[in-house]
mmJSON file of the N, C-alpha and C atoms, coordinates in Angstrom:
{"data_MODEL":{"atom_site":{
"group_PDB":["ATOM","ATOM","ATOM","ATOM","ATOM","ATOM","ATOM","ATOM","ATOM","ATOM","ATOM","ATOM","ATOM","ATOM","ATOM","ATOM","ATOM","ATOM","ATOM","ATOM","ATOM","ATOM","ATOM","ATOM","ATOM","ATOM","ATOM","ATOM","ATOM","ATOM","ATOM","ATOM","ATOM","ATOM","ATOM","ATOM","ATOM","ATOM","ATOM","ATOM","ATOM","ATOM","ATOM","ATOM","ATOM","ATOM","ATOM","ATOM","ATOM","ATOM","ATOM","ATOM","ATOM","ATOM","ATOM","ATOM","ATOM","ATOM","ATOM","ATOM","ATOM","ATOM","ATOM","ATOM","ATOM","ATOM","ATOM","ATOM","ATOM","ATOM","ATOM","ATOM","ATOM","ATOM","ATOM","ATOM","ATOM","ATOM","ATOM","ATOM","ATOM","ATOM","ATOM","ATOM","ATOM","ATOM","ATOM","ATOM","ATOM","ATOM","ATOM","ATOM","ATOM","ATOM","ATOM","ATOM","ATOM","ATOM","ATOM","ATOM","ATOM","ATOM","ATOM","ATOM","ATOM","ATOM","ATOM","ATOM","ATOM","ATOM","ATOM","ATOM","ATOM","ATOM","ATOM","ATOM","ATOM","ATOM","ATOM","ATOM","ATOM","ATOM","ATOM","ATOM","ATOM","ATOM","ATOM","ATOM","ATOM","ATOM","ATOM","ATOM","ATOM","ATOM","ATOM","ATOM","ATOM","ATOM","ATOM","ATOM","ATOM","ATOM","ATOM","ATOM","ATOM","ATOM","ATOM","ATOM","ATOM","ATOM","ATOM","ATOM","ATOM","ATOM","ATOM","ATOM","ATOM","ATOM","ATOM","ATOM","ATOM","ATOM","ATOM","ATOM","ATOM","ATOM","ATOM","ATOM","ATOM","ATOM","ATOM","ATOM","ATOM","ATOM","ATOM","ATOM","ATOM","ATOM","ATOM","ATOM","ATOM","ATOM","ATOM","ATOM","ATOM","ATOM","ATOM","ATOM","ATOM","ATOM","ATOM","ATOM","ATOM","ATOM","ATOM","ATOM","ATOM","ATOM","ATOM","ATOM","ATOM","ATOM","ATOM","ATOM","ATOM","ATOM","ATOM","ATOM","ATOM","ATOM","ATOM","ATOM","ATOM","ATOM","ATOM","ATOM","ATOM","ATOM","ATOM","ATOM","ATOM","ATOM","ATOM","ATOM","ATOM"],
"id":[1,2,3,4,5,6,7,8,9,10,11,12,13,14,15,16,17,18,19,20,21,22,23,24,25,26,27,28,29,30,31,32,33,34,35,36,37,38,39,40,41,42,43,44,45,46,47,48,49,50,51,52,53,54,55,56,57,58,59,60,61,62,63,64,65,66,67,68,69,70,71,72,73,74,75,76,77,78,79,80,81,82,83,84,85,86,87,88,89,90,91,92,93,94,95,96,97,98,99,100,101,102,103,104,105,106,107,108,109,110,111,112,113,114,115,116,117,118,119,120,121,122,123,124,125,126,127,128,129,130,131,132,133,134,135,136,137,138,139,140,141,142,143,144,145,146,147,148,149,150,151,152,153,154,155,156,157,158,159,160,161,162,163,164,165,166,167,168,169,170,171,172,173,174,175,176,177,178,179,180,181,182,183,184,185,186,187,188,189,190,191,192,193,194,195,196,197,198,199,200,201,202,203,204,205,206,207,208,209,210,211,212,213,214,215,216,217,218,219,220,221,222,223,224,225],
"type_symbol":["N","C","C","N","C","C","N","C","C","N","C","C","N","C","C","N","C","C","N","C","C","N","C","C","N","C","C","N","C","C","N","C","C","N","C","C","N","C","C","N","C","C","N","C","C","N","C","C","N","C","C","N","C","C","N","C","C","N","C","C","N","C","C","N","C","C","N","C","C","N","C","C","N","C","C","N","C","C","N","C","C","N","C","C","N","C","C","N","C","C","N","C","C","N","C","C","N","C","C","N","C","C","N","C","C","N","C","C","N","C","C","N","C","C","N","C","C","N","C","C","N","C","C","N","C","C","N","C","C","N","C","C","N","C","C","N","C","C","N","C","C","N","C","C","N","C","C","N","C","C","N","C","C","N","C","C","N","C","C","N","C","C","N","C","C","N","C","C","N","C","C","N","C","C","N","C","C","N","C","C","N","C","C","N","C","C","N","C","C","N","C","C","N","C","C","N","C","C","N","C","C","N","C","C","N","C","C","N","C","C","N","C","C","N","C","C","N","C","C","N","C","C","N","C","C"],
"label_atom_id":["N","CA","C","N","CA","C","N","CA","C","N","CA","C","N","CA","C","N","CA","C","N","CA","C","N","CA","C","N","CA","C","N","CA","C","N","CA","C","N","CA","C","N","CA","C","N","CA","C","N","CA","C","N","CA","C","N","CA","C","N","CA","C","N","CA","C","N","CA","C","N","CA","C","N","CA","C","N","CA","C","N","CA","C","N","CA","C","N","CA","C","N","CA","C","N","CA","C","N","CA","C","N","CA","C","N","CA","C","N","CA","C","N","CA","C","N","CA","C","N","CA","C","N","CA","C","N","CA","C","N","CA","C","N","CA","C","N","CA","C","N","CA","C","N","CA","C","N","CA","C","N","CA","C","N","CA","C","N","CA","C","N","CA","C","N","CA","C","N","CA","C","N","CA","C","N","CA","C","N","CA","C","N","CA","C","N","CA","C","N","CA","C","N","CA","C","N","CA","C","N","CA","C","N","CA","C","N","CA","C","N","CA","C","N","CA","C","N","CA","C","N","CA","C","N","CA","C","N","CA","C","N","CA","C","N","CA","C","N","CA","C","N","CA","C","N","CA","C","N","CA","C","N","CA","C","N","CA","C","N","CA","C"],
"label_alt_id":[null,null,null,null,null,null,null,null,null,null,null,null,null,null,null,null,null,null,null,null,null,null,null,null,null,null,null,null,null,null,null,null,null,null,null,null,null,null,null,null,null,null,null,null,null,null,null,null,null,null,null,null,null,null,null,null,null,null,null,null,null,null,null,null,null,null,null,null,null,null,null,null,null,null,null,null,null,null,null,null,null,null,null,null,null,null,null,null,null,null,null,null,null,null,null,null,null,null,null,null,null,null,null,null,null,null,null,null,null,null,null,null,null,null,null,null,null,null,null,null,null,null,null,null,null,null,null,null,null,null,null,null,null,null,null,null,null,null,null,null,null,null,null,null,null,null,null,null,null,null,null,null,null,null,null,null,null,null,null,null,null,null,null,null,null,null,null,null,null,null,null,null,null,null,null,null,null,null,null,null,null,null,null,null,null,null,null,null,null,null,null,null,null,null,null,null,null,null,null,null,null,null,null,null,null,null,null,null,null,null,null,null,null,null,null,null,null,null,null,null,null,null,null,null,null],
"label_comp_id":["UNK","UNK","UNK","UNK","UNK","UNK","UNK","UNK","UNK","UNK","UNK","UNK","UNK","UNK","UNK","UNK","UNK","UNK","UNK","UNK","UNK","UNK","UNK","UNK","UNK","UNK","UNK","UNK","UNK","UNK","UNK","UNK","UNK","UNK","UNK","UNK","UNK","UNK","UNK","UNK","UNK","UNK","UNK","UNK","UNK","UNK","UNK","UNK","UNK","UNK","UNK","UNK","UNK","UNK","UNK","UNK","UNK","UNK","UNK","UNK","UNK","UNK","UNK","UNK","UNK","UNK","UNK","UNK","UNK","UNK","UNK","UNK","UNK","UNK","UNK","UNK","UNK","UNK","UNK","UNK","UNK","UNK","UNK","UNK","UNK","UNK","UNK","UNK","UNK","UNK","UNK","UNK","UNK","UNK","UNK","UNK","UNK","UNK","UNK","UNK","UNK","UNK","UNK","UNK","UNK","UNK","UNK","UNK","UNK","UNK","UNK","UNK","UNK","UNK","UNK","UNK","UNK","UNK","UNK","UNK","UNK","UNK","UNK","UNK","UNK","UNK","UNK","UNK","UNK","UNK","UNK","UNK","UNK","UNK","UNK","UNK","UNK","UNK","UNK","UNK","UNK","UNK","UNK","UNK","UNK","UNK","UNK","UNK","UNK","UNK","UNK","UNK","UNK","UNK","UNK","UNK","UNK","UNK","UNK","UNK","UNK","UNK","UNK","UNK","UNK","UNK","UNK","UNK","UNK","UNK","UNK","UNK","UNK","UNK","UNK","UNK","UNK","UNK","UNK","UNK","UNK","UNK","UNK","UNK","UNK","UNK","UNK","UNK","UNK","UNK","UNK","UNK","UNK","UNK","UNK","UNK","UNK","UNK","UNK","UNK","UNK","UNK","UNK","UNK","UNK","UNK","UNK","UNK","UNK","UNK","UNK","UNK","UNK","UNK","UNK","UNK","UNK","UNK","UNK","UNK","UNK","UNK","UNK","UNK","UNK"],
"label_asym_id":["A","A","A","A","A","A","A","A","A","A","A","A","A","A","A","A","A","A","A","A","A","A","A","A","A","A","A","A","A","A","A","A","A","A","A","A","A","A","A","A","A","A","A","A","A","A","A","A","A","A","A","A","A","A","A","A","A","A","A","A","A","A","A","A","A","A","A","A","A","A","A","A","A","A","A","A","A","A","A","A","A","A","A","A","A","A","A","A","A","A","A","A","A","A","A","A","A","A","A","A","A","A","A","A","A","A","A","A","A","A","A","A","A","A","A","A","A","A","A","A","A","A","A","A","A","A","A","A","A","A","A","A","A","A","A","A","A","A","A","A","A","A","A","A","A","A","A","A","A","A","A","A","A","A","A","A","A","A","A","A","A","A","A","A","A","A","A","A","A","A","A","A","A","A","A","A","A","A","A","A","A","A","A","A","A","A","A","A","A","A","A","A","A","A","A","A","A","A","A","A","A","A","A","A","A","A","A","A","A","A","A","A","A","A","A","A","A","A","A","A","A","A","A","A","A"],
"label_entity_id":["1","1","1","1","1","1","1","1","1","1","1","1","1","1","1","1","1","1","1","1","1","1","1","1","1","1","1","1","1","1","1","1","1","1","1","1","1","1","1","1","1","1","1","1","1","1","1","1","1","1","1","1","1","1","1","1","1","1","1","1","1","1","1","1","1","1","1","1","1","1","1","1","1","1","1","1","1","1","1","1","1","1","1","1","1","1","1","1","1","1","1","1","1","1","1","1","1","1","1","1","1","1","1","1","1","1","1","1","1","1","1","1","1","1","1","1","1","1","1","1","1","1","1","1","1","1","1","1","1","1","1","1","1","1","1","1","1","1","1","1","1","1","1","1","1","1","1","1","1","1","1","1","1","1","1","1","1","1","1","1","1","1","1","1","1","1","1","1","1","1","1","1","1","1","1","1","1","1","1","1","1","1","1","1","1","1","1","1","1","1","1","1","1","1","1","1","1","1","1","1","1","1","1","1","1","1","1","1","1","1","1","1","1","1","1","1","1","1","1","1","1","1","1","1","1"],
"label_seq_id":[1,1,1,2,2,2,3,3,3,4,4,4,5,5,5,6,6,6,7,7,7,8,8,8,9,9,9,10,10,10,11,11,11,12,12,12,13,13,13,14,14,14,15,15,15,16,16,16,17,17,17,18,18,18,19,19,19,20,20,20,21,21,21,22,22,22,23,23,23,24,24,24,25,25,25,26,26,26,27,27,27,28,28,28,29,29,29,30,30,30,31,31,31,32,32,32,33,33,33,34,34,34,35,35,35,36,36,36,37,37,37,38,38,38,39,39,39,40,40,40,41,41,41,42,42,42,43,43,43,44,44,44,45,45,45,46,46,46,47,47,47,48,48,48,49,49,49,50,50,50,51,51,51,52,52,52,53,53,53,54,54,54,55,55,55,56,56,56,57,57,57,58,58,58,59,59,59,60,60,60,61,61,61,62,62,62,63,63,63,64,64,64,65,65,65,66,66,66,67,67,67,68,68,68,69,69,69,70,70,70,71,71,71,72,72,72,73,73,73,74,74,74,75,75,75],
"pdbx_PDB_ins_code":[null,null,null,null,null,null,null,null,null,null,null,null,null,null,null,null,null,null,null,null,null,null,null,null,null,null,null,null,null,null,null,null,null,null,null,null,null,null,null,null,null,null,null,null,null,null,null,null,null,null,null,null,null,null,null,null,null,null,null,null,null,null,null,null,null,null,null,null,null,null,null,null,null,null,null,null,null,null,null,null,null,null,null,null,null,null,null,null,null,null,null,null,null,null,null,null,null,null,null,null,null,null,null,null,null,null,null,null,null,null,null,null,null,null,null,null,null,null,null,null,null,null,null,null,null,null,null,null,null,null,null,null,null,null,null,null,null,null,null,null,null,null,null,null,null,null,null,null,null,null,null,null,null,null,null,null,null,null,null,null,null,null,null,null,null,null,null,null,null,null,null,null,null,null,null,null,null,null,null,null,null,null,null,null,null,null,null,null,null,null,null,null,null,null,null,null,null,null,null,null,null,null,null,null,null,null,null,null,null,null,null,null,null,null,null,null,null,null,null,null,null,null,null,null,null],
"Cartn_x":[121.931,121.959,122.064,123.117,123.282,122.347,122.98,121.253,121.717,122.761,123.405,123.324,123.301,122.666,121.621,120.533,119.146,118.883,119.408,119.296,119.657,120.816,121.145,120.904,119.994,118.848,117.636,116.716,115.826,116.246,117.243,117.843,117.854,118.328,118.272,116.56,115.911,114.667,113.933,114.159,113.262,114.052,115.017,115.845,115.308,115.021,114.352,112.878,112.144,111.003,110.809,111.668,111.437,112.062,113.402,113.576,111.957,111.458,110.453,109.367,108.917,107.936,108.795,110.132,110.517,110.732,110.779,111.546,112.983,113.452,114.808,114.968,115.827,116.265,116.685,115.428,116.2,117.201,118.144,119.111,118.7,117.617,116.758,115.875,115.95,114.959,113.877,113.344,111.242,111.003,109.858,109.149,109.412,109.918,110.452,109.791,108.609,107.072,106.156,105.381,104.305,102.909,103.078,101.752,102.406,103.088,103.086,103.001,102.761,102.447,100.785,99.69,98.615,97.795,97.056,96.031,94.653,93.704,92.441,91.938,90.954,90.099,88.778,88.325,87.204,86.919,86.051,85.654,85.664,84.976,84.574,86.024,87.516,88.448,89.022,88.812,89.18,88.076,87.138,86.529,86.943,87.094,87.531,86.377,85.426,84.268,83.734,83.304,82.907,81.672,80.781,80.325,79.137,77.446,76.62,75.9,75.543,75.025,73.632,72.595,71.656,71.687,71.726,72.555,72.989,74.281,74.628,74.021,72.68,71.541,70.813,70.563,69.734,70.38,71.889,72.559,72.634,72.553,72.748,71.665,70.473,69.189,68.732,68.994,68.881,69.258,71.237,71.416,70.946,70.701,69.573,68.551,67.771,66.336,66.669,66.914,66.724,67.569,67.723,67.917,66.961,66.376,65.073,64.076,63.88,62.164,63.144,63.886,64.266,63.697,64.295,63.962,62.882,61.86,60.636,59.696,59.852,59.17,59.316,60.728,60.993,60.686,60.107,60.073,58.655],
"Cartn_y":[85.948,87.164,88.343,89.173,90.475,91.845,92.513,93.58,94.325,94.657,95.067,94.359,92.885,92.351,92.07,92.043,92.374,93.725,94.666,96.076,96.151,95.384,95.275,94.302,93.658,93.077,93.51,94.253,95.388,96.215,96.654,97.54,97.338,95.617,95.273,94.735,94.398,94.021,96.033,96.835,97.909,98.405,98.156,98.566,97.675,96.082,95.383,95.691,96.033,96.386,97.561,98.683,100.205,99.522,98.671,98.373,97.71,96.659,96.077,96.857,98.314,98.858,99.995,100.271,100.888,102.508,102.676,103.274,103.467,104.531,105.056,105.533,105.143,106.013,107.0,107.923,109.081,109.597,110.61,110.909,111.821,112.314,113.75,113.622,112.162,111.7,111.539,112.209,112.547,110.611,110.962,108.958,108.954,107.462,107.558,106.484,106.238,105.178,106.583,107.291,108.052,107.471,106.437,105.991,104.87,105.278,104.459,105.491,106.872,107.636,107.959,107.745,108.1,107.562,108.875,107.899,107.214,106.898,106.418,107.491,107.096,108.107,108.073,107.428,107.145,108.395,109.215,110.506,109.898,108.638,108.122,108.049,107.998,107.605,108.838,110.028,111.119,111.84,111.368,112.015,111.798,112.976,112.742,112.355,112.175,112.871,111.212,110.154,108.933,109.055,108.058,108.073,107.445,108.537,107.965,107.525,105.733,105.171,105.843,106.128,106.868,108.074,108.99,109.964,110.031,109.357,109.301,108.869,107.458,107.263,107.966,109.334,109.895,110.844,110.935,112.207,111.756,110.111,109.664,109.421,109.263,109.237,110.752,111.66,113.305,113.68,112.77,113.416,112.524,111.419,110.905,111.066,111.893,112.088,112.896,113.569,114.354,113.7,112.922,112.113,110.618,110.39,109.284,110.237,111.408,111.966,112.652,112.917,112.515,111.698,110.259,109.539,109.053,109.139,109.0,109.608,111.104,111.977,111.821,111.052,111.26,109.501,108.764,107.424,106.887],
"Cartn_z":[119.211,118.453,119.426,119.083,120.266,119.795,120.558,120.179,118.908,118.428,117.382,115.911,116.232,115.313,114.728,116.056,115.341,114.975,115.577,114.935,113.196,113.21,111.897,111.099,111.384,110.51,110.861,111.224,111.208,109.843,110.0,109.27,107.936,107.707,106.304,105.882,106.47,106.35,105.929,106.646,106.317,104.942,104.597,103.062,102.288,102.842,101.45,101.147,102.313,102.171,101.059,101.551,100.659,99.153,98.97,97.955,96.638,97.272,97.211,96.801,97.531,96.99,96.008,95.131,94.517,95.519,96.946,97.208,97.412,97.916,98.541,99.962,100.593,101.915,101.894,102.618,102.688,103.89,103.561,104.107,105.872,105.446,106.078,107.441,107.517,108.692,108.452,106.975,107.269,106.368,106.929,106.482,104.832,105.152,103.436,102.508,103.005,102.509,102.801,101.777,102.448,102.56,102.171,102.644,104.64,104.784,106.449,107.129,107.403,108.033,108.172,106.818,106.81,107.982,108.256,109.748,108.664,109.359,109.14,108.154,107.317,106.285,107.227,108.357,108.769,109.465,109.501,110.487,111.62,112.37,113.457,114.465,113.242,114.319,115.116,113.872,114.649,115.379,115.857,117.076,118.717,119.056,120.831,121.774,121.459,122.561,121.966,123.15,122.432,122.024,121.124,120.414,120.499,120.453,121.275,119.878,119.952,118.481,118.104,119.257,118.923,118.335,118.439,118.276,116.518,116.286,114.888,113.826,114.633,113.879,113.276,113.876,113.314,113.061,113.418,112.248,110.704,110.442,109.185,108.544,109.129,108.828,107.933,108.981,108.388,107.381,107.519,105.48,104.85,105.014,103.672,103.592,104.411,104.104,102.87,102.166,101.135,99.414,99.682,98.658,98.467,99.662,99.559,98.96,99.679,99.03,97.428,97.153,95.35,94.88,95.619,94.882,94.735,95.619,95.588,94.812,94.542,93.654,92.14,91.886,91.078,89.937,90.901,90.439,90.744],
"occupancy":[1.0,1.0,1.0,1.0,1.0,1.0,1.0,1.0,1.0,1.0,1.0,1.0,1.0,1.0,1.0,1.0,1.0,1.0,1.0,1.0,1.0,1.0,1.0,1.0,1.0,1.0,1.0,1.0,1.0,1.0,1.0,1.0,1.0,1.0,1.0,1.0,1.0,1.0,1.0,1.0,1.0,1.0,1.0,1.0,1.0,1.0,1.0,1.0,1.0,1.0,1.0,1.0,1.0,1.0,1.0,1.0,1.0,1.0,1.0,1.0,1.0,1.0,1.0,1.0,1.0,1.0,1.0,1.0,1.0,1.0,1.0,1.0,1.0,1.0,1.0,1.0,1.0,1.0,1.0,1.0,1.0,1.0,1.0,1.0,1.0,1.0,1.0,1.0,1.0,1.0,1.0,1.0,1.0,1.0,1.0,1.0,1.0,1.0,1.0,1.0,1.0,1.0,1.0,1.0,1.0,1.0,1.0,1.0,1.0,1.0,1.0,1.0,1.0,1.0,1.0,1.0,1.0,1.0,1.0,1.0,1.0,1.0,1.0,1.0,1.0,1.0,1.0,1.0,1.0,1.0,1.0,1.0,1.0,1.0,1.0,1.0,1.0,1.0,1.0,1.0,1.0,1.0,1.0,1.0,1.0,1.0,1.0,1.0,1.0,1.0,1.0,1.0,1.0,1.0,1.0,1.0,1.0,1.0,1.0,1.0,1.0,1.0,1.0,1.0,1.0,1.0,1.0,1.0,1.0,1.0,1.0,1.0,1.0,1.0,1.0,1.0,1.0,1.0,1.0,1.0,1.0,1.0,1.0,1.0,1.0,1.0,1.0,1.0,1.0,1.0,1.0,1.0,1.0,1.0,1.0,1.0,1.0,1.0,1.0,1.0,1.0,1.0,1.0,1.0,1.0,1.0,1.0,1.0,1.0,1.0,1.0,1.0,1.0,1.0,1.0,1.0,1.0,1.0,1.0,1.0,1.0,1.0,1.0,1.0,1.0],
"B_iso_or_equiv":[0.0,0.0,0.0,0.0,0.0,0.0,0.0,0.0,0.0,0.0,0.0,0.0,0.0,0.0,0.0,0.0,0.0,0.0,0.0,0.0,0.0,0.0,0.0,0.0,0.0,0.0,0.0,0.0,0.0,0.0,0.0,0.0,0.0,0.0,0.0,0.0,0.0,0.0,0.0,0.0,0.0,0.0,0.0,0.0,0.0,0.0,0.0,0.0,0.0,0.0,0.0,0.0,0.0,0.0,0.0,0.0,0.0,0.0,0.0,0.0,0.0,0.0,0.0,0.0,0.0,0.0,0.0,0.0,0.0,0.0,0.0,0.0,0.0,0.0,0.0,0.0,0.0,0.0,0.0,0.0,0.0,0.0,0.0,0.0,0.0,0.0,0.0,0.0,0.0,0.0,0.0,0.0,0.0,0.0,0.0,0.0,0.0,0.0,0.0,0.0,0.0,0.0,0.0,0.0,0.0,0.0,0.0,0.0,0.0,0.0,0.0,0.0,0.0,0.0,0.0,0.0,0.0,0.0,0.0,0.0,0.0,0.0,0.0,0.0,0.0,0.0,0.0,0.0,0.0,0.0,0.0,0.0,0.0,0.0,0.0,0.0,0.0,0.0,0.0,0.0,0.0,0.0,0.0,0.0,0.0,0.0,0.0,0.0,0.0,0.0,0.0,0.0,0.0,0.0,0.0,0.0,0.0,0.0,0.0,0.0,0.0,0.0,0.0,0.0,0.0,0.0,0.0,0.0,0.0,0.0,0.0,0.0,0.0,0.0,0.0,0.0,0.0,0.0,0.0,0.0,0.0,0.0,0.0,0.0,0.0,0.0,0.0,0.0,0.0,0.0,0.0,0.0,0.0,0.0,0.0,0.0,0.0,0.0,0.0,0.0,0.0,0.0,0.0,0.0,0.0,0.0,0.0,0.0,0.0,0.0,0.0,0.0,0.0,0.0,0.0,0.0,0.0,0.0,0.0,0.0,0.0,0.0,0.0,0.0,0.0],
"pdbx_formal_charge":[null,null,null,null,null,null,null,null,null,null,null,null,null,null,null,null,null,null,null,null,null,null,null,null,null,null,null,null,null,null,null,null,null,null,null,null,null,null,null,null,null,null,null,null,null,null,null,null,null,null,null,null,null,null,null,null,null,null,null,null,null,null,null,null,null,null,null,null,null,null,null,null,null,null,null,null,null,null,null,null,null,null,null,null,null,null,null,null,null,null,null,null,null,null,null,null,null,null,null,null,null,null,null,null,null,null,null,null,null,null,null,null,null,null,null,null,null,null,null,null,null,null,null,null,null,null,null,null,null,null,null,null,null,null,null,null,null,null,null,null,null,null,null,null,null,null,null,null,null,null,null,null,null,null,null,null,null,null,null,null,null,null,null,null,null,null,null,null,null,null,null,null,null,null,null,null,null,null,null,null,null,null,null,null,null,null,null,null,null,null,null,null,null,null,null,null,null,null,null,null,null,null,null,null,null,null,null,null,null,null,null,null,null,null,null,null,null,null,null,null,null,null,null,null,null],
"auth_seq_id":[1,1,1,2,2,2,3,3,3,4,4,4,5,5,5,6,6,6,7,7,7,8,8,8,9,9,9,10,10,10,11,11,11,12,12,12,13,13,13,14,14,14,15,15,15,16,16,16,17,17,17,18,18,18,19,19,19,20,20,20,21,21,21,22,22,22,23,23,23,24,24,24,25,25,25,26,26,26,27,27,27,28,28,28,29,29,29,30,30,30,31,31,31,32,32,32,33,33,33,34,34,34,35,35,35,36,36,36,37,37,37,38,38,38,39,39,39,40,40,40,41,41,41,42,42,42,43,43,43,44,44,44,45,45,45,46,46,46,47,47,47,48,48,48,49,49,49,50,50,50,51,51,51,52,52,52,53,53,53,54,54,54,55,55,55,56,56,56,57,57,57,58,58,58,59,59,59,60,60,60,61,61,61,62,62,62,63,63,63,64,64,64,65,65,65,66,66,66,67,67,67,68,68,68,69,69,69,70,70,70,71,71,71,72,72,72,73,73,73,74,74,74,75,75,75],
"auth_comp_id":["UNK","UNK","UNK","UNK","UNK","UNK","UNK","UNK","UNK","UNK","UNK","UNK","UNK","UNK","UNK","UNK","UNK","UNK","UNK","UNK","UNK","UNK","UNK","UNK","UNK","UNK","UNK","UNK","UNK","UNK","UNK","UNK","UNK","UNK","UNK","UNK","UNK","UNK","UNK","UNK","UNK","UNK","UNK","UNK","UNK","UNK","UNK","UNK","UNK","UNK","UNK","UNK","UNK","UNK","UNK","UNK","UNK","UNK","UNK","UNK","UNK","UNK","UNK","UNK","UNK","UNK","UNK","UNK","UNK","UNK","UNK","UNK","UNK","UNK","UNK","UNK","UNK","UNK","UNK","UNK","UNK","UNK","UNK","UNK","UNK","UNK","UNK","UNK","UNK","UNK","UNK","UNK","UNK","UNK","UNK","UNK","UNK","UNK","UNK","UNK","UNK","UNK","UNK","UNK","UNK","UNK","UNK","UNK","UNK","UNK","UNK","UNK","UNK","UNK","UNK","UNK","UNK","UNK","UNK","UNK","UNK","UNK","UNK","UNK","UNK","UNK","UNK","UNK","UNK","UNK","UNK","UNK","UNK","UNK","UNK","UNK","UNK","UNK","UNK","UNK","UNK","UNK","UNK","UNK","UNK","UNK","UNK","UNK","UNK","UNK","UNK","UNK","UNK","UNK","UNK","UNK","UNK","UNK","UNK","UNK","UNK","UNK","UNK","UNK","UNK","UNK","UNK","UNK","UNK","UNK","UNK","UNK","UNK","UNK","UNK","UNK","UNK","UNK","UNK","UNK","UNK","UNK","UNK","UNK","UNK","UNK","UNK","UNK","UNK","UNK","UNK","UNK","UNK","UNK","UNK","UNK","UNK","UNK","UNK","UNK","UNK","UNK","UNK","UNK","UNK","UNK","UNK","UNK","UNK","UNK","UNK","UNK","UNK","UNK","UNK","UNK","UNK","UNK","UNK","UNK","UNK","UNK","UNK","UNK","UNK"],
"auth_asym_id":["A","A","A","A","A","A","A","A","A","A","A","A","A","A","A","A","A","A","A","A","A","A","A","A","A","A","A","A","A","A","A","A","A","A","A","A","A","A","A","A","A","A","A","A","A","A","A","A","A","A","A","A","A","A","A","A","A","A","A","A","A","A","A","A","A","A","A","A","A","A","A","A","A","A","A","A","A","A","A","A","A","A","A","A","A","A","A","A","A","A","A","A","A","A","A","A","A","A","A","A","A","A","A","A","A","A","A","A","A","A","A","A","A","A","A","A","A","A","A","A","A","A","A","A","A","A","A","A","A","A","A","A","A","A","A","A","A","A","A","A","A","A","A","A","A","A","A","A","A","A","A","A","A","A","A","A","A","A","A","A","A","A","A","A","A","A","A","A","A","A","A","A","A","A","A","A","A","A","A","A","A","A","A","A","A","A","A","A","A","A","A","A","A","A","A","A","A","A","A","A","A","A","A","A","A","A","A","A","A","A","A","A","A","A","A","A","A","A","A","A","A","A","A","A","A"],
"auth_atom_id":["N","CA","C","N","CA","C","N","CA","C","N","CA","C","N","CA","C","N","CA","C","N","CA","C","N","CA","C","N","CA","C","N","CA","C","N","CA","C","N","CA","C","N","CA","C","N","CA","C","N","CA","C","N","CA","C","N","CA","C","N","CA","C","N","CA","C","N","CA","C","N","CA","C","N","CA","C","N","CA","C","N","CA","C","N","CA","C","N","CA","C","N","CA","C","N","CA","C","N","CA","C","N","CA","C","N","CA","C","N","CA","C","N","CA","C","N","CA","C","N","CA","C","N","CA","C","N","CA","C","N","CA","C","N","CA","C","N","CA","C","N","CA","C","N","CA","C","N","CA","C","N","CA","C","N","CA","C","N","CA","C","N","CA","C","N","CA","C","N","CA","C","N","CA","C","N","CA","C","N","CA","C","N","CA","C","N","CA","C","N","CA","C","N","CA","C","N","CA","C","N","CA","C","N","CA","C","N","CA","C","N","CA","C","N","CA","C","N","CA","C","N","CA","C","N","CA","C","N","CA","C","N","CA","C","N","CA","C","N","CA","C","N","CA","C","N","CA","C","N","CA","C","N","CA","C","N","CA","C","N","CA","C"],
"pdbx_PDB_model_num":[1,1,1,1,1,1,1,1,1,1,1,1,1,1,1,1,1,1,1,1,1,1,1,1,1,1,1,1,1,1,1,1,1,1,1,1,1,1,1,1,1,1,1,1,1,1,1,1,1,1,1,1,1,1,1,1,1,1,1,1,1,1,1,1,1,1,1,1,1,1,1,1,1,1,1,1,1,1,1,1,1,1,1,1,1,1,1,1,1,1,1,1,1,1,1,1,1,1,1,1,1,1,1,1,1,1,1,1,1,1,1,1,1,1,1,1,1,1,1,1,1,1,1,1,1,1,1,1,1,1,1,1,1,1,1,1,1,1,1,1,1,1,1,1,1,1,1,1,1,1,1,1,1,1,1,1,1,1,1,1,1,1,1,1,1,1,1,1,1,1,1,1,1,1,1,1,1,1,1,1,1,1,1,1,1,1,1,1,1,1,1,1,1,1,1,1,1,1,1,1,1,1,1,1,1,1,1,1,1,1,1,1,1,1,1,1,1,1,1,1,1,1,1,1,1]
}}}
């Protein structure tokens, strides 16, 4: 297989794919699946600065303290 030919089966494989999920190719260049561009929903992936576990322990500890003593007062 020469490189032209796997290019052009790449080519037909990403048309059956978009066919497959009921897209179209667009003409324009921009991504033509919008969900294959989305990054992570996770906060943790977009942080730069790594990530000290102590630390976030008790950043997650903090916002639930005020929904435990709710629920405590209230039960």
């Amino acid at each position: 297989m020469t490189k032209t030919e796997r290019d052009k089966a790449k080519e037909v494989l990403k048309k059956r794919e978009l066919a497959a999920k009921g897209l179209k190719e667009r003409g324009d260049g921009k991504p033509v699946d919008p969900l294959a561009d989305i990054e992570s929903l996770d906060p943790d992936d977009k942080r730069t600065e790594p990530v000290d576990v102590d630390e976030r322990e008790e950043e997650i500890a903090e916002r639930a303290l005020p929904g435990a003593m709710a629920v405590r007062r209230s039960g």
